[in-house]
C-alpha positions in Angstrom: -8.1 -46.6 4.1 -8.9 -46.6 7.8 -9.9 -49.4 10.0 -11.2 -48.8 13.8 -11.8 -50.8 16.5 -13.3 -50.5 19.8 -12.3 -52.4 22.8 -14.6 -51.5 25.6 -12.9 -54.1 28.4 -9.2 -54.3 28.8 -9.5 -56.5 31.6 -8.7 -59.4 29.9 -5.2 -60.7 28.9 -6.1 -61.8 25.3 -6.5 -58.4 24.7 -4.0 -56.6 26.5 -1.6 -59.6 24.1 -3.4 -58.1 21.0 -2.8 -54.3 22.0 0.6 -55.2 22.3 0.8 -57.1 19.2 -0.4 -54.2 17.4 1.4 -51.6 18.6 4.4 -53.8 17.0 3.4 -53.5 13.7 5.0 -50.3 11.7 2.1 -49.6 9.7 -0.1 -49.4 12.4 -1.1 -46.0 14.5 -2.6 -46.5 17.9 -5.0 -43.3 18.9 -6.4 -43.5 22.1 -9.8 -42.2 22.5 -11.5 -41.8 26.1 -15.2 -41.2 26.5 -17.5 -41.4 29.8 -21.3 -42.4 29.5 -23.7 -39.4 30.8 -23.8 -41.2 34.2 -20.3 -41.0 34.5 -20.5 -37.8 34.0 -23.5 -37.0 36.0 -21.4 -38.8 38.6 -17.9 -36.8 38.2 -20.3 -33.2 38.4 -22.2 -34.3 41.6 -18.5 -35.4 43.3 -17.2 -31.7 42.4 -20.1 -30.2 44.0 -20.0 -32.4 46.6 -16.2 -32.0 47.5 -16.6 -28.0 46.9 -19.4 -28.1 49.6 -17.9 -30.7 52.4 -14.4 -30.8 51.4 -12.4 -33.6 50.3 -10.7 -36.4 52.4 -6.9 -37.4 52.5 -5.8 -40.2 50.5 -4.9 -41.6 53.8 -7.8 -41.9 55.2 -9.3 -43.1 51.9 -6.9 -46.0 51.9 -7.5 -46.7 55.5 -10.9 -46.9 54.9 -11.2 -49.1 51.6 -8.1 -51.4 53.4 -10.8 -52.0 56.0 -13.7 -52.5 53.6 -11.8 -54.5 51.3 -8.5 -56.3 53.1 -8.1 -59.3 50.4 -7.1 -56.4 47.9 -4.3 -55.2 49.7 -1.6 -58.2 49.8 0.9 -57.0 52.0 
């Protein structure tokens, strides 16, 4: 017998706790399974055309930007 369970939001600690509960248990067999909705996918194709066409941008300048845009999530 099998028994599944889908956790769609691992943001909160409770179940982060269970995972980790789990995974301590020697009957039990953790498979990870990783799926994207269509317009995550839509998404990912457009940013591969898109970076094939203009180019990509270095991480530098990526962090530089989103450090400006979002300063209270980079404690320093």
């Amino acid at each position: 017998m099998s028994l599944s369970f889908r956790i769609n939001d691992f943001s909160n600690p409770e179940v982060n706790a269970f995972i980790e509960y789990i995974k301590s248990l020697s009957f039990v067999t953790i498979e990870e399974e990783f799926t994207m909705s269509n317009d995550q996918i839509i998404a990912l194709k457009e940013a591969e055309i898109s970076l094939k066409k203009d180019g990509g941008v270095s991480h530098d300048e990526v962090m530089s930007s989103m450090r400006n845009k979002y300063p209270w999530a980079f404690s320093e």
